[in-house]
C-alpha positions in Angstrom: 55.2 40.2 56.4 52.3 40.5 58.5 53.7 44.0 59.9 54.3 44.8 56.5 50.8 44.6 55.6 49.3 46.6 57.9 52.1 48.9 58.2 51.1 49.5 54.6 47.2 49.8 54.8 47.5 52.3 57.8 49.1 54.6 56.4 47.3 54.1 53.0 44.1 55.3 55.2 45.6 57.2 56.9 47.1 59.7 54.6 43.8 59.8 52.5 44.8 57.0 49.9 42.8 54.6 50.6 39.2 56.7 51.1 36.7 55.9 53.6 34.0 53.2 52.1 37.1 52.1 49.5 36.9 48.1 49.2 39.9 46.2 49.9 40.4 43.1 48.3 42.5 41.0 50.1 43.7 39.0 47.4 44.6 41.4 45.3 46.6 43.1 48.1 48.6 40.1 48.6 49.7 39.8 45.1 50.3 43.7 44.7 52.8 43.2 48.1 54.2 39.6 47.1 52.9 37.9 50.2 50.6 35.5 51.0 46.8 36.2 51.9 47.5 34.9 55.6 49.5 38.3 56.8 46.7 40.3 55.0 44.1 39.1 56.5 45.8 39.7 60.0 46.7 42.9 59.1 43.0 43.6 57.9 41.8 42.5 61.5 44.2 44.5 63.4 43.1 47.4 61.6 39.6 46.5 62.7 40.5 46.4 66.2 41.9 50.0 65.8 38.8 51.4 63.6 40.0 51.8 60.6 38.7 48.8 58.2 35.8 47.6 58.6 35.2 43.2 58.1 31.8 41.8 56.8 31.5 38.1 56.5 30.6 37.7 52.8 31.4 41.2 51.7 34.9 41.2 52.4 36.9 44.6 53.8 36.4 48.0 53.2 38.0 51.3 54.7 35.6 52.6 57.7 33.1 55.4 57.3 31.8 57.2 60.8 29.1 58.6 61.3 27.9 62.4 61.5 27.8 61.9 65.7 31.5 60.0 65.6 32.3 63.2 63.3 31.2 65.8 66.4 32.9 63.4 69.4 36.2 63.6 67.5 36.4 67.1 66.8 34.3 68.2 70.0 37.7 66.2 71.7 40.2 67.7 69.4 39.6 71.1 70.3 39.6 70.6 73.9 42.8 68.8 73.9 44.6 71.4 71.0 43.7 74.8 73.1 45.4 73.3 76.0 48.3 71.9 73.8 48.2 75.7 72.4 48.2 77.3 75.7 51.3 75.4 77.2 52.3 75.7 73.5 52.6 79.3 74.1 54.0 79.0 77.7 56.9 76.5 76.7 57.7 76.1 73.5 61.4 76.6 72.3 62.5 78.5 69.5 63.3 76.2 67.5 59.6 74.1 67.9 58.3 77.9 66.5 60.1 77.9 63.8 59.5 74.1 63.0 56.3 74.8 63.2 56.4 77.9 60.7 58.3 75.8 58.8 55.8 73.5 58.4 52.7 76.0 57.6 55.0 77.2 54.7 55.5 74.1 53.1 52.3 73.1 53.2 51.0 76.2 50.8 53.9 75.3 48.5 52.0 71.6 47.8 50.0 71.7 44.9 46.4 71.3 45.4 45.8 68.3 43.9 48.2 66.6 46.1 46.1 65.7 49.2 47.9 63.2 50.6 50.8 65.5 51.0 48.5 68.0 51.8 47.2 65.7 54.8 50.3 64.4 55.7 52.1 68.4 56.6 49.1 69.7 57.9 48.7 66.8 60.6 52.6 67.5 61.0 51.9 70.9 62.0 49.4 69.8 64.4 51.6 67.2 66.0 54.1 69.7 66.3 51.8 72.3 68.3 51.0 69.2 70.4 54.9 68.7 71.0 55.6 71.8 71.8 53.3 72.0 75.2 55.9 69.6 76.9 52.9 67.4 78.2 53.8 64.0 77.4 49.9 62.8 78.1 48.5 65.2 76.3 50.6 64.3 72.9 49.4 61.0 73.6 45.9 61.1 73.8 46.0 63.4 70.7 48.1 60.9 68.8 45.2 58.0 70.1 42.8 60.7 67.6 44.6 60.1 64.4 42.5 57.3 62.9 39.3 59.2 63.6 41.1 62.7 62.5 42.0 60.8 59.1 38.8 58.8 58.4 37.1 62.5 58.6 39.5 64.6 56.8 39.5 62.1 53.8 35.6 63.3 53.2 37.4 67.2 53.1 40.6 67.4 50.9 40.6 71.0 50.1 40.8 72.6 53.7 44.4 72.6 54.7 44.6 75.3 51.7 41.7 76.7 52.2 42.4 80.6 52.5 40.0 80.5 56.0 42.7 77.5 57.0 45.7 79.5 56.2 44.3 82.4 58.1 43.6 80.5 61.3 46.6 78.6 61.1 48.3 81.7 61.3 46.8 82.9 63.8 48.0 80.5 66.2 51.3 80.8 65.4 51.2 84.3 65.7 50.2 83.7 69.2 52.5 81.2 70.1 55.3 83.1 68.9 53.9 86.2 70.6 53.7 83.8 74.4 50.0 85.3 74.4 48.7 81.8 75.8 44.9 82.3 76.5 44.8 83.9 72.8 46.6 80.7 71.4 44.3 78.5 73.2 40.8 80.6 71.5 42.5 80.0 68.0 43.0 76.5 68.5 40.1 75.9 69.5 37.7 78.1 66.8 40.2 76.7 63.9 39.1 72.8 64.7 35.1 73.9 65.2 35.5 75.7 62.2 36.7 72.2 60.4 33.6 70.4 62.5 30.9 72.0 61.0 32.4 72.4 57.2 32.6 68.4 57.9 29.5 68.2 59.0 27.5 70.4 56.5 29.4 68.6 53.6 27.6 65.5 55.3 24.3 66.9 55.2 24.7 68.1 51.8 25.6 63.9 50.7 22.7 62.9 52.4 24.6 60.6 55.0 24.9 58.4 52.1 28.8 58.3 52.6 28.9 58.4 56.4 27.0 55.2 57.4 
């Protein structure tokens, strides 16, 4: 039951459900599930451990919100670890990993815009692909470690994996990929996540920082 919970919270927050700064009430939770507060509350402090809920004595749970700096580490570490993943991307990737991740990009401009989640959900697949397809086992894994981060962000943004400047970069590294031009792979990776850092970061100015505290 306990896995259950938090199974179910993760990826609640993690695929933009649950929104950053959204209260979670622990007994209503454990009615909503059928279980008993115990495993939720568990749950609710594993996910503290891992970032992703934050626990105040008196006020209950609620789903993290980071900070503008927290906002520039993650995606200052993104791109360095997605031009490399791009670059052996380009230098080892199979055929069929190209065409998976084609695949991917055209699926996720057939989900209607209103469906972020989904929206969320493709577009990290494509990413997690490109990350696959580099053959470096370490690398794939320190990107996976950037998921919570990448997800408490991207909940503040759910109009840019349509975004016709999204679907133009996100072309653009597959064209390079599937053209084995690695360095040029590598630029496009790395200029599509800056890209996402500063709309991020100019939607936070723009609230105030009332949201990202």
């Amino acid at each position: 039951m306990r896995e259950a919970a938090y199974l179910h919270l993760r990826e609640s927050i993690l695929s933009g459900i649950l929104l950053p700064g959204t209260r979670i009430s622990e007994p209503g939770l454990a009615e909503s599930l059928g279980i008993s507060r115990t495993p939720v509350r568990e749950a609710l402090q594993r996910l503290s451990q891992e970032g992703l809920v934050e626990l105040s004595p008196g006020r209950g749970a609620r789903v993290r919100v980071i900070t503008p700096q927290e906002v520039r580490e993650v995606y200052e570490v993104r791109a360095l670890l997605e031009a490399e993943g791009a670059r052996l991307a380009a230098l080892n990737a199979t055929g069929a990993e190209l065409e998976a991740l084609e695949e991917r990009l055209e699926a996720l401009d057939r989900i209607p815009a209103e469906q972020y989640p989904e929206q969320m959900r493709v577009d990290f697949e494509f990413h997690s692909l490109l990350m696959e397809a580099s053959h470096n086992r370490t690398l794939v894994r320190v990107y996976q470690d950037l998921r919570s981060g990448l997800a408490l962000v991207r909940a503040h943004q759910q109009t840019l994996s349509q975004h016709p400047k999204t679907r133009e970069q996100h072309h653009q590294i597959l064209k390079a990929l599937q053209q084995r031009e690695a360095e040029q792979a590598a630029r496009a990776a790395r200029a599509h996540v800056l890209y996402f850092m500063e709309v991020v970061l100019e939607a936070a100015q723009r609230q105030g920082g009332q949201q990202w505290t």
